[in-house]
Backbone atoms as SQL, in Angstrom:
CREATE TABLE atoms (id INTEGER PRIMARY KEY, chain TEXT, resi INTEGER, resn TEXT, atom TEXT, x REAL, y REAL, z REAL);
INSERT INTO atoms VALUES
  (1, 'A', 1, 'UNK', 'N', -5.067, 32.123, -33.292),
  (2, 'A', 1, 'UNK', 'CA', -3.776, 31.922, -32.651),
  (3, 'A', 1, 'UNK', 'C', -3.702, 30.484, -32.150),
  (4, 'A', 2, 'UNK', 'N', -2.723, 29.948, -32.142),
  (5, 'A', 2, 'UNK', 'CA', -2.041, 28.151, -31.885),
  (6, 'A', 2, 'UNK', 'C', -1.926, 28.603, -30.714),
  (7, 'A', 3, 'UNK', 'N', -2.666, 27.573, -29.687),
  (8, 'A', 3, 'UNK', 'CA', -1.904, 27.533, -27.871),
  (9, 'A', 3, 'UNK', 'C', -1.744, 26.084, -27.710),
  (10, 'A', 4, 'UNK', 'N', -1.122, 25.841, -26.682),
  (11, 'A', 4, 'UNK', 'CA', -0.842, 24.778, -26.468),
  (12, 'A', 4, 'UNK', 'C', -1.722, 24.232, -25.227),
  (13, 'A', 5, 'UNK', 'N', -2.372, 23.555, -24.602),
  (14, 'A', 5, 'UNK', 'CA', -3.135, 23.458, -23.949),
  (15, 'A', 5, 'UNK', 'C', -2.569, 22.251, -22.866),
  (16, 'A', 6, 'UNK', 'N', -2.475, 21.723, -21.934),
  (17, 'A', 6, 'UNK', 'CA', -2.170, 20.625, -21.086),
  (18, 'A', 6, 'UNK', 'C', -2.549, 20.574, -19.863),
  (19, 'A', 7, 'UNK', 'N', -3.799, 19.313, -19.843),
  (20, 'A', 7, 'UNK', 'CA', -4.364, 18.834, -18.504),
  (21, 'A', 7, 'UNK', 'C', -3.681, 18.435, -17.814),
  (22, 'A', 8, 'UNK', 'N', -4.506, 18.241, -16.617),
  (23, 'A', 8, 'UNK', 'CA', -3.135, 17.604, -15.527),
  (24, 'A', 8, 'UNK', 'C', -4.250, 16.934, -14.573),
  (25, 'A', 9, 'UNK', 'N', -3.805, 15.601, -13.764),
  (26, 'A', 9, 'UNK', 'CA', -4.828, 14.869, -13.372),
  (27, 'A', 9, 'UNK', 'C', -6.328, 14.150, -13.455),
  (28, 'A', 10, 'UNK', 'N', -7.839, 14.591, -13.131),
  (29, 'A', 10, 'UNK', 'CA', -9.042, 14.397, -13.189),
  (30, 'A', 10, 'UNK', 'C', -9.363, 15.041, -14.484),
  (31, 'A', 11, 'UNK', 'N', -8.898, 15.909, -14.784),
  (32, 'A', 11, 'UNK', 'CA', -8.917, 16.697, -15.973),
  (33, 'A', 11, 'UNK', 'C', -8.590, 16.003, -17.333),
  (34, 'A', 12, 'UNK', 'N', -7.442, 15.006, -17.133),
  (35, 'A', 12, 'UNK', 'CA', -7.374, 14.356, -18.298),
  (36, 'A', 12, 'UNK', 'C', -8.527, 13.120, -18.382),
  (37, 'A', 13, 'UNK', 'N', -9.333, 12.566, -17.666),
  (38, 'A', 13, 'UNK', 'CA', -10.263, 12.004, -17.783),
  (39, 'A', 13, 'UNK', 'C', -10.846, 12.010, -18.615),
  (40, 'A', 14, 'UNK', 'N', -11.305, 11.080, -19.847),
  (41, 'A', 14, 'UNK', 'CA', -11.722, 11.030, -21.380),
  (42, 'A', 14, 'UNK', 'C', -11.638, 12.710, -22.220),
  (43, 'A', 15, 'UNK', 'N', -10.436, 13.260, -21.673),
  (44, 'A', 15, 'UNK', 'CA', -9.926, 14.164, -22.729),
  (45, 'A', 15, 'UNK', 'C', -8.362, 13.917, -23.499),
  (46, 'A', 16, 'UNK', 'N', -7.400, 14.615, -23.460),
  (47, 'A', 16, 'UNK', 'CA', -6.343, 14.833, -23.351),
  (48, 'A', 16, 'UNK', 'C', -5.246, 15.510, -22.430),
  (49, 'A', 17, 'UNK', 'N', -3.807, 14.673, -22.333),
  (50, 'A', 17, 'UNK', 'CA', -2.918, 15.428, -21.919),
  (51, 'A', 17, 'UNK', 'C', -2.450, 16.630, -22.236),
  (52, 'A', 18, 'UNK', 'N', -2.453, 16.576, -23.598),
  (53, 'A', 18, 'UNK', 'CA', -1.587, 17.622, -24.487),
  (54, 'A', 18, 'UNK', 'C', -2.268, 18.150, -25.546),
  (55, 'A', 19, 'UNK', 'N', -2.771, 19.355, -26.341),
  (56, 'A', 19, 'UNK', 'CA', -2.705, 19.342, -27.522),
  (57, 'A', 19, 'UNK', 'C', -2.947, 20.992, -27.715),
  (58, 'A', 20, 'UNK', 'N', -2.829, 21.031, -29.002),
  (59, 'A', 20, 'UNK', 'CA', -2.528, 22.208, -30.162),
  (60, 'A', 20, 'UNK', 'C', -3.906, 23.031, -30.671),
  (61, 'A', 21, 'UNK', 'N', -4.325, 23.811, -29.681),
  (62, 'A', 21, 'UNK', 'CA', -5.653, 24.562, -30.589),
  (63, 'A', 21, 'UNK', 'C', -5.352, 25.798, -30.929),
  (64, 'A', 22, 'UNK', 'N', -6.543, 26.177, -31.921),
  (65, 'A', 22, 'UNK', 'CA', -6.623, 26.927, -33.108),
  (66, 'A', 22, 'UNK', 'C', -7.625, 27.745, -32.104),
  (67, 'A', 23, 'UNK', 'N', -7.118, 29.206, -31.706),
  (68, 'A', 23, 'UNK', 'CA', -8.258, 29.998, -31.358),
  (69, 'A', 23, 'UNK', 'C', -8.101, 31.324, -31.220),
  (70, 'A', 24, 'UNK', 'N', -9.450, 31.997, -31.115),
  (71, 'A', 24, 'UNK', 'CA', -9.495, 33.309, -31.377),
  (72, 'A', 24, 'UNK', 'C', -8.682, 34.114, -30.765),
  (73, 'A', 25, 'UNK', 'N', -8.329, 35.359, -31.435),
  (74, 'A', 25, 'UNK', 'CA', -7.700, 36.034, -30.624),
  (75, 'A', 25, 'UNK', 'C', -8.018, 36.898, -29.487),
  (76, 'A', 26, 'UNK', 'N', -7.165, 36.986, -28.289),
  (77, 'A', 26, 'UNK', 'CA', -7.878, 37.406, -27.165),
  (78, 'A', 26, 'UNK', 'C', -8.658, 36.767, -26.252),
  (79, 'A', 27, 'UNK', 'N', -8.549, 35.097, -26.717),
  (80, 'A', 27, 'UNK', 'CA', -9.218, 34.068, -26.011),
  (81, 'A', 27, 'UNK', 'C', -8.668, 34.058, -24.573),
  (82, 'A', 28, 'UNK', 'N', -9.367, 34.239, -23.692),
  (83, 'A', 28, 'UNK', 'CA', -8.992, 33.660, -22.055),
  (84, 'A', 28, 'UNK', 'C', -9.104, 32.733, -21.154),
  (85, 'A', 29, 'UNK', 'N', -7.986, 32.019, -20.471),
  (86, 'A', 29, 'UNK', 'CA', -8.718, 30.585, -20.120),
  (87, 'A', 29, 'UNK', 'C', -9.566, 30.160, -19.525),
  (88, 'A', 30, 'UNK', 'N', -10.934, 31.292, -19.105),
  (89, 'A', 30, 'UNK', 'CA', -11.856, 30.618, -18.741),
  (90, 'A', 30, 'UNK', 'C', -12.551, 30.476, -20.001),
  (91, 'A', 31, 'UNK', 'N', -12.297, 30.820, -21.034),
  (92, 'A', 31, 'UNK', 'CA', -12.977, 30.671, -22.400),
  (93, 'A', 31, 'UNK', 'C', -12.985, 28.911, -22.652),
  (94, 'A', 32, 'UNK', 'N', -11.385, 28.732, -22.358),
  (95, 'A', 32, 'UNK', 'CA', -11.128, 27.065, -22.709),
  (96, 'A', 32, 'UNK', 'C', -11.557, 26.059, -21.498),
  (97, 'A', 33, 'UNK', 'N', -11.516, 26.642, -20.414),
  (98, 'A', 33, 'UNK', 'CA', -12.093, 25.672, -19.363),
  (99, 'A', 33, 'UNK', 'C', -13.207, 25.578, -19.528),
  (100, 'A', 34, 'UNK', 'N', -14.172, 26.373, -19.958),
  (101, 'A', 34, 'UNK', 'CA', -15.695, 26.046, -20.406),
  (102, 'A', 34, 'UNK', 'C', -15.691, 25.389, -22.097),
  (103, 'A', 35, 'UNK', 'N', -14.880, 26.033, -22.445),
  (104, 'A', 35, 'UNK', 'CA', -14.789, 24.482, -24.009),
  (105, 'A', 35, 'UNK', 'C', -14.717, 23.529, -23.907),
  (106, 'A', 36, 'UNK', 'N', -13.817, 22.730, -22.412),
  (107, 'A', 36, 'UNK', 'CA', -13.810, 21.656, -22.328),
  (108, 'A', 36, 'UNK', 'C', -14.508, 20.963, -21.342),
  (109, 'A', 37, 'UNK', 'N', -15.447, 21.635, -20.364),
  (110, 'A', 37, 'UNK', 'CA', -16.270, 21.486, -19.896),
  (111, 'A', 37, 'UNK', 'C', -15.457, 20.694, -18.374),
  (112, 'A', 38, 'UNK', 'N', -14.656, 21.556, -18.382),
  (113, 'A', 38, 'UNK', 'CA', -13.979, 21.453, -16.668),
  (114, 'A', 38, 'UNK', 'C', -14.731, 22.134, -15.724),
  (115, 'A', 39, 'UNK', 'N', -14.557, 21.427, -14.485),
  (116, 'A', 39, 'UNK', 'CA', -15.717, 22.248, -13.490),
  (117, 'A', 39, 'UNK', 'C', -15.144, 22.980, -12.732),
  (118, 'A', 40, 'UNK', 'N', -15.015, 24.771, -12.786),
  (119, 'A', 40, 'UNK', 'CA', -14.459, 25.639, -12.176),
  (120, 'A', 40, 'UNK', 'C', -14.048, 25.476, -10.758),
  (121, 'A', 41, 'UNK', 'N', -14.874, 24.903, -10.402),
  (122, 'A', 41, 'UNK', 'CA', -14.938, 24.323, -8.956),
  (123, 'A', 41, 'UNK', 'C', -13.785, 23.740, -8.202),
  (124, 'A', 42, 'UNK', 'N', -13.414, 22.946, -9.245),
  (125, 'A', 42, 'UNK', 'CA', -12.293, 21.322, -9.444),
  (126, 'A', 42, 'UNK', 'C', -10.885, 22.270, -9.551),
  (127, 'A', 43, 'UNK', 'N', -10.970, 23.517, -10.308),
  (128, 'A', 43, 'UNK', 'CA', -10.059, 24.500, -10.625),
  (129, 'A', 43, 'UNK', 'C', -8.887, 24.852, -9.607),
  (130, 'A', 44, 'UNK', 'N', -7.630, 24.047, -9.518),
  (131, 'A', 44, 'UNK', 'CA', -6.738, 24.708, -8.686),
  (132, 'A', 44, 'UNK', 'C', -5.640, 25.363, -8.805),
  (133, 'A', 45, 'UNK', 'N', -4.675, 24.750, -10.002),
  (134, 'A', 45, 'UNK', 'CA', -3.729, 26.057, -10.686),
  (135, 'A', 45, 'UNK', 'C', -3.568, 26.377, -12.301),
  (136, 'A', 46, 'UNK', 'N', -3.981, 27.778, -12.198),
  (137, 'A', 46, 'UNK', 'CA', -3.524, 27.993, -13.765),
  (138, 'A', 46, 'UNK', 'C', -2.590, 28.368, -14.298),
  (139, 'A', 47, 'UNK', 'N', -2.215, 28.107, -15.639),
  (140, 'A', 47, 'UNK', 'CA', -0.191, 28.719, -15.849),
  (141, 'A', 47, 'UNK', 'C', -0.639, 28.782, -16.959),
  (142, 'A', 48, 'UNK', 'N', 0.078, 30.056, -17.211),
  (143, 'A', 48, 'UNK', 'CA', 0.835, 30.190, -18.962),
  (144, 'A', 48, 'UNK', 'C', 2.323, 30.194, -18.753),
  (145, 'A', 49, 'UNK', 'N', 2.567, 29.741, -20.053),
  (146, 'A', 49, 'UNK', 'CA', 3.865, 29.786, -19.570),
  (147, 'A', 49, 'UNK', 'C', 4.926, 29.548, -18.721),
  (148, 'A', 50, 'UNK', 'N', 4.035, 28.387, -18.001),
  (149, 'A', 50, 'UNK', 'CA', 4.417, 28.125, -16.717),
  (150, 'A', 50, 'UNK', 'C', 4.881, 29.014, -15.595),
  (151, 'A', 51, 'UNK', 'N', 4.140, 30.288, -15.470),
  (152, 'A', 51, 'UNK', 'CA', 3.635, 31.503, -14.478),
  (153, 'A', 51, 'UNK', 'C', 2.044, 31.307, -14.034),
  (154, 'A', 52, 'UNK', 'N', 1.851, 31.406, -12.792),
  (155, 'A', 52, 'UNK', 'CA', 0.661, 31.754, -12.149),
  (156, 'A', 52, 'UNK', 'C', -0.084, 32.622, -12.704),
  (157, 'A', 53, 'UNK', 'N', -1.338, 32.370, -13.152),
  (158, 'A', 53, 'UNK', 'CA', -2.042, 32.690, -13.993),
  (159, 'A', 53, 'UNK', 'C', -3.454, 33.078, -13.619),
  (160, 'A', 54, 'UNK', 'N', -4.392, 34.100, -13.958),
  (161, 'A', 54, 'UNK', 'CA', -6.102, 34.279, -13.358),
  (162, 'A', 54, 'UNK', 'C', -6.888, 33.512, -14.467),
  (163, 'A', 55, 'UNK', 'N', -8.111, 33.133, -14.405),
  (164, 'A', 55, 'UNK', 'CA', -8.825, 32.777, -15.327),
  (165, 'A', 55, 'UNK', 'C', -9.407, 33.791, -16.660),
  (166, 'A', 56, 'UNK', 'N', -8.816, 35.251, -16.087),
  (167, 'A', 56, 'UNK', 'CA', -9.059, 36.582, -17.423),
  (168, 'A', 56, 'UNK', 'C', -8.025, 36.989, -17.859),
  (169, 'A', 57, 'UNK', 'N', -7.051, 36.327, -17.704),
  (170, 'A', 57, 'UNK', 'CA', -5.716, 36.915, -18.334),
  (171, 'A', 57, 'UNK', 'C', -5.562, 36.179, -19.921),
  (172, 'A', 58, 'UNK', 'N', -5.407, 37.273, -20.357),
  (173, 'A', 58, 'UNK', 'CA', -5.196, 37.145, -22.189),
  (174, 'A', 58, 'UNK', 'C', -4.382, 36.105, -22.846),
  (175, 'A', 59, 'UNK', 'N', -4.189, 35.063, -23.376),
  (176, 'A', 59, 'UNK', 'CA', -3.404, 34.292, -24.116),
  (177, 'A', 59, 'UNK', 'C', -2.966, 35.130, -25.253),
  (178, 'A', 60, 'UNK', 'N', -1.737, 34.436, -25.766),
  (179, 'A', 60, 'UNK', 'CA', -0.860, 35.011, -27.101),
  (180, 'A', 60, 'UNK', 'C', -0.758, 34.019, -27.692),
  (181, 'A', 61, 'UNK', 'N', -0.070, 34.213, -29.067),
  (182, 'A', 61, 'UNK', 'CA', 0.107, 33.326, -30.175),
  (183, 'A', 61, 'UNK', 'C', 0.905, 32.596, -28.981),
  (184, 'A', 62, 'UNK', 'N', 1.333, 31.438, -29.550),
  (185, 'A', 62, 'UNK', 'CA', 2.183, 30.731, -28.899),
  (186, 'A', 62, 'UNK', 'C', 2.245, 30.378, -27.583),
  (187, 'A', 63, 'UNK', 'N', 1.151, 30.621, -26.605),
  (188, 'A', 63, 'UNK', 'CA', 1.500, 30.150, -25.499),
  (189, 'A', 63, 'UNK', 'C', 0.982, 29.134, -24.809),
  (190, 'A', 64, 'UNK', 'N', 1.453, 28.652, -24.084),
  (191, 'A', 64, 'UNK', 'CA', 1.510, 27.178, -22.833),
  (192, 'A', 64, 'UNK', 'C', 0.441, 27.194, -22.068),
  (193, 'A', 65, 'UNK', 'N', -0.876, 26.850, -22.011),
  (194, 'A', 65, 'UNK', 'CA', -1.792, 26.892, -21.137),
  (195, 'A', 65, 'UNK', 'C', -1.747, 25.301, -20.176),
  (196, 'A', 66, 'UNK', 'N', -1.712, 25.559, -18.820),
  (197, 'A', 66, 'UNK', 'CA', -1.791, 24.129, -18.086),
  (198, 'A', 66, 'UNK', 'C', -2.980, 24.656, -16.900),
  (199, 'A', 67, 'UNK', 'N', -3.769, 23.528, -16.823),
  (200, 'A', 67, 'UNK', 'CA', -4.923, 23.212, -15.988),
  (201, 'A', 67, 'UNK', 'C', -4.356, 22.427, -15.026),
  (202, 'A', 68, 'UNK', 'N', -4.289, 22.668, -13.805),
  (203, 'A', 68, 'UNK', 'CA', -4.297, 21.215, -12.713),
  (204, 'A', 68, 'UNK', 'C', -5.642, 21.705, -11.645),
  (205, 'A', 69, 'UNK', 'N', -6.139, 20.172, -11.510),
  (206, 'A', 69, 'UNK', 'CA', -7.051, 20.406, -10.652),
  (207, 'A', 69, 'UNK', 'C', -6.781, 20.648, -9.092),
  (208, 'A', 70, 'UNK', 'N', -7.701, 21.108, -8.191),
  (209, 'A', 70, 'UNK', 'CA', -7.709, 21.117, -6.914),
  (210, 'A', 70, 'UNK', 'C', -6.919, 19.259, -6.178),
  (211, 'A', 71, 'UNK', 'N', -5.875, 19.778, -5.696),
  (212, 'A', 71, 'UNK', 'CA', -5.188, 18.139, -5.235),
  (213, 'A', 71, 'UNK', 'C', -6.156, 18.095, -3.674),
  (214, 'A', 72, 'UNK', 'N', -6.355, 16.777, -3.133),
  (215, 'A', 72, 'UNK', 'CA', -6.894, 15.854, -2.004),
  (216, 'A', 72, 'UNK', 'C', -6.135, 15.421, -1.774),
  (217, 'A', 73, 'UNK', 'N', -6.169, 15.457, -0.029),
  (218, 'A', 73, 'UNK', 'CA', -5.171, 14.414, 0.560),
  (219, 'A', 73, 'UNK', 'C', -5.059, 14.822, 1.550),
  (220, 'A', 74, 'UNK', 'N', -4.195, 13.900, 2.934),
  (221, 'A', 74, 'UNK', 'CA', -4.434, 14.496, 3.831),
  (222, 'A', 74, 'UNK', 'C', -3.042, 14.082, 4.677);
């Protein structure tokens, strides 16, 4: 299944903003946060679809995955 994948902040750090992967079906995004070797830790919102999202919730053909990290500041 095609998802769409998009970092956001520290995360794009020698990766990408945007792109198009090819993956199994039933893949979940902690499947892809450990593909890309993001540190769970750093982990502050997940979306499909731009909905609030868990790290075991199921992806579909076609959908919008976004990573943003934990924001700092004060």
């Amino acid at each position: 299944m095609k998802i769409t994948i998009r970092l956001f902040g520290v995360f794009r750090i020698g990766r990408f903003k945007e792109e198009v992967r090819d993956l199994p079906a039933g893949t979940r995004p902690r499947a892809v946060v450990a593909a890309l070797q993001l540190p769970e830790r750093l982990l502050g919102i997940v979306l499909i679809n731009d909905c609030h999202a868990q790290l075991d919730d199921p992806l579909h053909e076609g959908d919008t995955l976004a990573l943003l990290p934990l924001l700092e500041g004060g």
